[in-house]
BADO-169793 format. One record per residue: residue in three letters; x, y, z of N, C-alpha, C in turn. Coordinates in steps of 0.02 Angstrom, whole numbers, plus 50000, padded with zeros to 5 digits. Example, Ala and Ser with C-alpha at 12.3 -4.5 7.8 and 13.67 -1.06 7.14 Angstrom:
ALA506604971650390506154977550390506604983550390;SER506424988850354506844994750357506455000250394;
This chain:
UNK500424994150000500005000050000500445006250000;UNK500325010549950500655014949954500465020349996;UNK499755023550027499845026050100499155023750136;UNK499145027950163498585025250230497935023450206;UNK497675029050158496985030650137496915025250094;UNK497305023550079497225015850014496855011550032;UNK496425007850024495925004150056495425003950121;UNK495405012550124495165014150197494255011950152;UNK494185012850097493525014150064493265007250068;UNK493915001850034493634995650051493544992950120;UNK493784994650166493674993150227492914995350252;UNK492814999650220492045003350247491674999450179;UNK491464995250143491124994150102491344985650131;UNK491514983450166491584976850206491074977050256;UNK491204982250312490884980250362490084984750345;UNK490034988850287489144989350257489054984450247;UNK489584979350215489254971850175489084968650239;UNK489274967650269489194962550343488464965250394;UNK488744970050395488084976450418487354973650377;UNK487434975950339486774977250264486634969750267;UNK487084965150254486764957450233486554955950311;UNK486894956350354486494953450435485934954150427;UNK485904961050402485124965950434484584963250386;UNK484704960950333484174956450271484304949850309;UNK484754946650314484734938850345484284939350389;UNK484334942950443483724942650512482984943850484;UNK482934949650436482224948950439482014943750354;UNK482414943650325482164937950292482224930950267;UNK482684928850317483294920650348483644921350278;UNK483994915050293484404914050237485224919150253;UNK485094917250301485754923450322486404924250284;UNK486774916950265487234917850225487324921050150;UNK486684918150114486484920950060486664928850068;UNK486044931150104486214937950128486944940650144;UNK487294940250180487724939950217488354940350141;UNK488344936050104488694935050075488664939549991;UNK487934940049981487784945449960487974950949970;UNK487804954750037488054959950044488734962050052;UNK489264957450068490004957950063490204957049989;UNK490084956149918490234956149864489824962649856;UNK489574965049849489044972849824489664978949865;UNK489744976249950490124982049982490994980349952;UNK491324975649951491844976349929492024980249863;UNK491514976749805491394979349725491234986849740;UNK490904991849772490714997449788491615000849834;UNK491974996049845492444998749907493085001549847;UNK493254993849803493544993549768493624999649702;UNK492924999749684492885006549629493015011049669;UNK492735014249740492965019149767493755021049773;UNK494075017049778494645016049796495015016849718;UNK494805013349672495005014849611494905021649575;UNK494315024249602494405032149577494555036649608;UNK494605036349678495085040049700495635040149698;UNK496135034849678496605034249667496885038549595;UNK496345036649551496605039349474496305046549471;UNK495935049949537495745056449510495975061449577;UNK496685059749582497205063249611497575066549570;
């Protein structure tokens, strides 16, 4: 990593995914589905963040 801020975006688009899919698992089961859902949507969302901030420095 070249400095701090580098993956601070994906880190916050992890624990929405974990967050966001719990909160659908509980009220509509299937938790992993959920769960697992929402950690591919928040990483993919962390990742572009992270990718355009990077290139629009």
């Amino acid at each position: 990593m070249k400095n701090k801020n580098q993956g601070k975006n994906m880190m916050m688009g992890i624990t929405f995914g974990i967050i966001f899919g719990s909160a659908l698992g509980v009220s509509r089961g299937n938790m992993g589905l959920w769960v697992g859902l929402g950690l591919s949507l928040g990483i993919t969302l962390g990742s572009l963040a992270d990718y355009w901030s990077e290139k629009n420095k």
